[in-house]
Chimera marker file (.cmm) of the C-alpha trace (Angstrom):
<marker_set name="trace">
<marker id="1" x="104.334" y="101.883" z="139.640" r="1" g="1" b="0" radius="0.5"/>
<marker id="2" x="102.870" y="102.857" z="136.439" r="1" g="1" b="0" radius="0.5"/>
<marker id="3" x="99.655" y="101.741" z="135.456" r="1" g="1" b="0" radius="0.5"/>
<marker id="4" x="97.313" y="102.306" z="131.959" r="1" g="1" b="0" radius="0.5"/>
<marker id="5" x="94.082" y="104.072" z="133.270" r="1" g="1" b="0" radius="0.5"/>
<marker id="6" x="92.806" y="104.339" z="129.933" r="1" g="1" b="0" radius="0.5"/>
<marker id="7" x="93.425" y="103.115" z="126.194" r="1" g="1" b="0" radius="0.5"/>
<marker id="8" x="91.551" y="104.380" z="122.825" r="1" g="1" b="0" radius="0.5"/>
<marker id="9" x="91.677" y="103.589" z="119.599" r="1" g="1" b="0" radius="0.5"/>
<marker id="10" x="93.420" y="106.154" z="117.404" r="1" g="1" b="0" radius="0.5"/>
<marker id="11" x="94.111" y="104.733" z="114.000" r="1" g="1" b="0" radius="0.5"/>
<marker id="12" x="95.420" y="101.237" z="112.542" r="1" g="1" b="0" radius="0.5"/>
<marker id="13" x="98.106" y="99.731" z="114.745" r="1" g="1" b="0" radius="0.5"/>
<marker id="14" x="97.893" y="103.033" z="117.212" r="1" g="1" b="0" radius="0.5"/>
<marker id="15" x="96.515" y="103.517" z="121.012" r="1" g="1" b="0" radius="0.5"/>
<marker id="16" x="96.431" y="106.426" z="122.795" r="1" g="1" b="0" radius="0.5"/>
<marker id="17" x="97.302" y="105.560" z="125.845" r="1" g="1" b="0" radius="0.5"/>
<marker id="18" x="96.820" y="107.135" z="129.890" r="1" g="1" b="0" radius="0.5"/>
<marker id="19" x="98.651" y="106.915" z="132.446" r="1" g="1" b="0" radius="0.5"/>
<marker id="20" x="98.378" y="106.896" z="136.266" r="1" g="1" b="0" radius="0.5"/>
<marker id="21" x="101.017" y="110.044" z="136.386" r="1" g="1" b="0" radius="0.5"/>
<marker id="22" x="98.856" y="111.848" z="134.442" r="1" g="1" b="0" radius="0.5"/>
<marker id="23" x="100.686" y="111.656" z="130.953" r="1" g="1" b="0" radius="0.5"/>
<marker id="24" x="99.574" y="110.218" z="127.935" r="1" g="1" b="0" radius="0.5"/>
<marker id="25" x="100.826" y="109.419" z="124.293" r="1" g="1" b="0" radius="0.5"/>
<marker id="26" x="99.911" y="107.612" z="121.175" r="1" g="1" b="0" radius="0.5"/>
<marker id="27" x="101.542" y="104.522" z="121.203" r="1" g="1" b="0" radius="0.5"/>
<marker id="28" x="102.505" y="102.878" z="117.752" r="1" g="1" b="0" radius="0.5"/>
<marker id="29" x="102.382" y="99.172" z="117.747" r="1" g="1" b="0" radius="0.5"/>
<marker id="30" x="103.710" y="98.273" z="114.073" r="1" g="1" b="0" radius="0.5"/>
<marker id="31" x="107.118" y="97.753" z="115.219" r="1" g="1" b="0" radius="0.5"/>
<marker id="32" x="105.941" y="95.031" z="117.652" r="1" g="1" b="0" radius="0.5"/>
<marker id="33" x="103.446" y="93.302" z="114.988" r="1" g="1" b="0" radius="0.5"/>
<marker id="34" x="106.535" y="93.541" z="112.257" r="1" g="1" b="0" radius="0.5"/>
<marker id="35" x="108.270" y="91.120" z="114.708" r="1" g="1" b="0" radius="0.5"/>
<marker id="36" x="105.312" y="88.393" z="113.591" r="1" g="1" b="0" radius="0.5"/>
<marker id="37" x="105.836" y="86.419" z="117.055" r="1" g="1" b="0" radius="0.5"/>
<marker id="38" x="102.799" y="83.959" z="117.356" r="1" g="1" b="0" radius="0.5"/>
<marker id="39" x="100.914" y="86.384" z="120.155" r="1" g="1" b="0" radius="0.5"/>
<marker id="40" x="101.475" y="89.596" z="118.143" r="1" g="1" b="0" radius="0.5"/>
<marker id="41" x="99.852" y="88.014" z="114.658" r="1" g="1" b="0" radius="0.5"/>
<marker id="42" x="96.531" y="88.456" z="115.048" r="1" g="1" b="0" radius="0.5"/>
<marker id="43" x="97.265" y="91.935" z="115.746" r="1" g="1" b="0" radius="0.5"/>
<marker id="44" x="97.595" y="92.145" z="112.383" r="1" g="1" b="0" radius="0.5"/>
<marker id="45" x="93.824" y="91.445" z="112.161" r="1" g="1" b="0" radius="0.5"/>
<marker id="46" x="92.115" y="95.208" z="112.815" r="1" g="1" b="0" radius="0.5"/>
<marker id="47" x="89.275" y="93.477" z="114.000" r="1" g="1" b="0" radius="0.5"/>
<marker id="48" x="91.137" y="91.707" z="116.803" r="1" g="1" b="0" radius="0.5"/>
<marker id="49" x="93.274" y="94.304" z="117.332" r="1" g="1" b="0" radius="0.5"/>
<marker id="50" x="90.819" y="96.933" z="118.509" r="1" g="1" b="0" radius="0.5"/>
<marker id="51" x="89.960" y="94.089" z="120.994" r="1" g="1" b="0" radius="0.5"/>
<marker id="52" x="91.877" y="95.291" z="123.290" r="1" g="1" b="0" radius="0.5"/>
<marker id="53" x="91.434" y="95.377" z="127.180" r="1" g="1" b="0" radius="0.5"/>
<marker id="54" x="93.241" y="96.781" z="130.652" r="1" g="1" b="0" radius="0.5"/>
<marker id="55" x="93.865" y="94.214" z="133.299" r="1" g="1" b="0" radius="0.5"/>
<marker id="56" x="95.922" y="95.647" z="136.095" r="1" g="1" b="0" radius="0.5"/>
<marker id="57" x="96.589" y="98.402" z="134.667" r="1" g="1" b="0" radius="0.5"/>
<marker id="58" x="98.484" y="96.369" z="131.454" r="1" g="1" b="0" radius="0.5"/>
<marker id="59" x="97.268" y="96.460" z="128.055" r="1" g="1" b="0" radius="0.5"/>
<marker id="60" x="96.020" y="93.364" z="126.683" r="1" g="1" b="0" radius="0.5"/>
<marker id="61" x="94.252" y="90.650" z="124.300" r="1" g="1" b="0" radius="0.5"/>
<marker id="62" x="92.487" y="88.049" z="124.730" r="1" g="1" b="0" radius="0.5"/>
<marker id="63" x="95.030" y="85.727" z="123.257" r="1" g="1" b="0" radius="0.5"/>
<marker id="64" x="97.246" y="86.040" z="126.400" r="1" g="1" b="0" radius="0.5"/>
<marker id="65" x="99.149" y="88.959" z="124.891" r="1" g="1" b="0" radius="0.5"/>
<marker id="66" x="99.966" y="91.321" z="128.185" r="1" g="1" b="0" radius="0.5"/>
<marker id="67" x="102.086" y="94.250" z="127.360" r="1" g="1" b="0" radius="0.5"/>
<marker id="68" x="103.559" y="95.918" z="130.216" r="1" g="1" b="0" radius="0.5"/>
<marker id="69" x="102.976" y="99.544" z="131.211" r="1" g="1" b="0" radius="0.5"/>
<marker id="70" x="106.036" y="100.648" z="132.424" r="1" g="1" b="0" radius="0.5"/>
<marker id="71" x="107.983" y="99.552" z="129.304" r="1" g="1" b="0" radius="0.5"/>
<marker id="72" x="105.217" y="101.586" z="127.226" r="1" g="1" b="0" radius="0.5"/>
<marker id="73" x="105.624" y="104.669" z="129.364" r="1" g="1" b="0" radius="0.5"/>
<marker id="74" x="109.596" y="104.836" z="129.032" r="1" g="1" b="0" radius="0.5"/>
<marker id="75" x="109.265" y="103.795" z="125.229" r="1" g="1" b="0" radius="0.5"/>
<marker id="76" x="106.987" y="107.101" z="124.654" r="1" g="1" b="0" radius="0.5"/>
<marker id="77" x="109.344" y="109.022" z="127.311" r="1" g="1" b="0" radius="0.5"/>
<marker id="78" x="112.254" y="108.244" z="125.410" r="1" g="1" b="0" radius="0.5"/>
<marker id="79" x="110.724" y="108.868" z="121.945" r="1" g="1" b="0" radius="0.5"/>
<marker id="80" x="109.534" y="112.257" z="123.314" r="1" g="1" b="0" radius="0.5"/>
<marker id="81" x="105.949" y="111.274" z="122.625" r="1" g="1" b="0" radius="0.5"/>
<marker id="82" x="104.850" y="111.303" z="126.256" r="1" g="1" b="0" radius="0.5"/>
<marker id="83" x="102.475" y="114.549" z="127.252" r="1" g="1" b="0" radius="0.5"/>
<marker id="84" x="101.171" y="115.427" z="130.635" r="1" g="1" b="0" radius="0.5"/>
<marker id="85" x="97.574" y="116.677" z="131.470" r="1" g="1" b="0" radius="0.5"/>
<marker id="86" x="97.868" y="119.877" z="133.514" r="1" g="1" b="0" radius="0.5"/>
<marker id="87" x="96.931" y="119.392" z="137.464" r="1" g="1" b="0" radius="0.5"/>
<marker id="88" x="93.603" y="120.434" z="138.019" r="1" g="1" b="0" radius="0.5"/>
<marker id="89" x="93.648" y="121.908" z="141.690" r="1" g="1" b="0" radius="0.5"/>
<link id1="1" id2="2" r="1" g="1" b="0" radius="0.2"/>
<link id1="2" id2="3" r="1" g="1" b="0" radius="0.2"/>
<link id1="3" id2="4" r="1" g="1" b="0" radius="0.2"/>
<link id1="4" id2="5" r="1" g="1" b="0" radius="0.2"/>
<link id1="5" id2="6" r="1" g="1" b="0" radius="0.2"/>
<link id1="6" id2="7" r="1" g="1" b="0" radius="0.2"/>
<link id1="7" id2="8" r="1" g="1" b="0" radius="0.2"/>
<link id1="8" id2="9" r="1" g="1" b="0" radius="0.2"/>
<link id1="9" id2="10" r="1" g="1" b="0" radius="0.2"/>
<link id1="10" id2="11" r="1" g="1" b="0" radius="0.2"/>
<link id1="11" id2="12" r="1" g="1" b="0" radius="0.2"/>
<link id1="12" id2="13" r="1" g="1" b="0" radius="0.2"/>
<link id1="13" id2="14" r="1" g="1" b="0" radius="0.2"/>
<link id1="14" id2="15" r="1" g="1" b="0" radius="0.2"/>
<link id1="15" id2="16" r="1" g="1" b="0" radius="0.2"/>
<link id1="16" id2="17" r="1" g="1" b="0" radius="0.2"/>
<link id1="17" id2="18" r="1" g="1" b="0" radius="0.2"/>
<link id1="18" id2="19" r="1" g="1" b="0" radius="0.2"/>
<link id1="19" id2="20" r="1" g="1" b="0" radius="0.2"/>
<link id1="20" id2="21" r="1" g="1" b="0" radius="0.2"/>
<link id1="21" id2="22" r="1" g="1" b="0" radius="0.2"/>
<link id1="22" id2="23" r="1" g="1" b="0" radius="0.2"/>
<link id1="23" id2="24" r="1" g="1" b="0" radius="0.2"/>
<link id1="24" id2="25" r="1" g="1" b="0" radius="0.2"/>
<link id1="25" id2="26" r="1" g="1" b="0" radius="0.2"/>
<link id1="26" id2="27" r="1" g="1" b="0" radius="0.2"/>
<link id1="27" id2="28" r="1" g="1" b="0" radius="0.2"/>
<link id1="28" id2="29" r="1" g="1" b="0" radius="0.2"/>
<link id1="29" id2="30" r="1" g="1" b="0" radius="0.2"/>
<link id1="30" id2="31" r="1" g="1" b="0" radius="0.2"/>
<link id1="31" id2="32" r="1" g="1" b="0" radius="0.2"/>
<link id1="32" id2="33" r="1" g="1" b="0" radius="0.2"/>
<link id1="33" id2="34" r="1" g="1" b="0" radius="0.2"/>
<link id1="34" id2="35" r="1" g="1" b="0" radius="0.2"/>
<link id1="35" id2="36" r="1" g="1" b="0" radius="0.2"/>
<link id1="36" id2="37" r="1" g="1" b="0" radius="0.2"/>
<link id1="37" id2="38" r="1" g="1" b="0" radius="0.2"/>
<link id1="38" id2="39" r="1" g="1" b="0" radius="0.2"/>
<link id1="39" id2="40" r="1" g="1" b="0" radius="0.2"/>
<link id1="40" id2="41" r="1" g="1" b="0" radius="0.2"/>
<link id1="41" id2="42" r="1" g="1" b="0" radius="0.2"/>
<link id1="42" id2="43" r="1" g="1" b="0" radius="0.2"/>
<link id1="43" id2="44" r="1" g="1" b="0" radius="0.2"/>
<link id1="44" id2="45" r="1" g="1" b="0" radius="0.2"/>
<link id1="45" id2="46" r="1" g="1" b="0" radius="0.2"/>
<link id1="46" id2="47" r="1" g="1" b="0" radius="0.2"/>
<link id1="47" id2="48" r="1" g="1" b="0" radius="0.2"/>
<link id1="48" id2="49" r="1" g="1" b="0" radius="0.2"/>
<link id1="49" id2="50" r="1" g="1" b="0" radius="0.2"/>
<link id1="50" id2="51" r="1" g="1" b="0" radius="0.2"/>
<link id1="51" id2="52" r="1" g="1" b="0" radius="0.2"/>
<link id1="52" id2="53" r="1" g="1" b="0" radius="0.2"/>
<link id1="53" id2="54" r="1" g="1" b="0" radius="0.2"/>
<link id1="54" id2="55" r="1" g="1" b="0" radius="0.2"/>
<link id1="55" id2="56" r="1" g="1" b="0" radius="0.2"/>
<link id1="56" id2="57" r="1" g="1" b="0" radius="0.2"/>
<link id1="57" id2="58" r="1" g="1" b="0" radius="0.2"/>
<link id1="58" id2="59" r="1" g="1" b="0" radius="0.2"/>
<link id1="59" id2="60" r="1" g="1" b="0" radius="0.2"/>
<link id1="60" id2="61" r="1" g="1" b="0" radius="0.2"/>
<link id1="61" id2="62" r="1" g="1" b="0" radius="0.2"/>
<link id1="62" id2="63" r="1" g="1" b="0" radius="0.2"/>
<link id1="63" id2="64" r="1" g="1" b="0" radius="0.2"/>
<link id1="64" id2="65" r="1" g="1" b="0" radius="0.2"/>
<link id1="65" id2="66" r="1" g="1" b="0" radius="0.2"/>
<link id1="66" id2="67" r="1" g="1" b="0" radius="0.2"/>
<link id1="67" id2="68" r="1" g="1" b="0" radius="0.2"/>
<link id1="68" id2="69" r="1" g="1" b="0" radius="0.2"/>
<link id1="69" id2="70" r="1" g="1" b="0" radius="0.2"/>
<link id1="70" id2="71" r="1" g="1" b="0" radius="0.2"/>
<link id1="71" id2="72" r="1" g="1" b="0" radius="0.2"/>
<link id1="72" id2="73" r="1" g="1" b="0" radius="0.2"/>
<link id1="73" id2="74" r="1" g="1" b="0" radius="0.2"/>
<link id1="74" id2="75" r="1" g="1" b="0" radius="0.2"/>
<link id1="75" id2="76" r="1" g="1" b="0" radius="0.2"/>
<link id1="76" id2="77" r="1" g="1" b="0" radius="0.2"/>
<link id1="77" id2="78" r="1" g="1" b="0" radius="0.2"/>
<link id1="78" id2="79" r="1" g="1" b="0" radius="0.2"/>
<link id1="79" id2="80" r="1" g="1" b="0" radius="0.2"/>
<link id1="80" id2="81" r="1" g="1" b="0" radius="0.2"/>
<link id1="81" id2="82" r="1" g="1" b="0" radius="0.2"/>
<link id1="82" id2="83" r="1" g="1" b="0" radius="0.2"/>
<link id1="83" id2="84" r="1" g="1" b="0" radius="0.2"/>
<link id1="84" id2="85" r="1" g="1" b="0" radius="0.2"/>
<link id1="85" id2="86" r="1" g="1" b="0" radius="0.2"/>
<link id1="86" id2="87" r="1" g="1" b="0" radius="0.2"/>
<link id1="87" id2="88" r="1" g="1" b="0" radius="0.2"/>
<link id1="88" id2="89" r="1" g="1" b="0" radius="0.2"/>
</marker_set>
């Protein structure tokens, strides 16, 4: 199971994001906050939004807003936008 091991703010509306298989990627949240569902608005808020936190190994807010990290991992896969850290022996 894939789990977030680490999450940094990169610009407005974008995390890079690590993984527990040793990839990582910046992960663009505008299309979510475009949706305007009542957890994702005060994303909109840059304040709030670099509020984030990892619970579990999920990315989240304090508002309840949990977003898993399996669907962010093949999101970044499929967009090509994944990278993986070499293996240090």
């Amino acid at each position: 199971m894939i789990k977030i091991t680490q999450a940094h703010y990169v610009q407005a509306r974008v995390l890079r994001l690590f993984f527990s298989d040793n990839s990582y990627g910046d992960y663009d949240l505008q299309p979510l906050i475009n949706r305007q569902t009542e957890l994702v608005i005060p994303l909109n808020d840059e304040w709030y939004f670099k509020q984030f936190f990892l619970e579990l190994g999920a990315l989240c807010w304090r508002n309840g807003l949990e977003l898993s990290p399996g669907n962010i991992h093949r999101k970044l896969a499929e967009q090509q936008q994944l990278h993986y850290e070499p293996q240090v022996a």
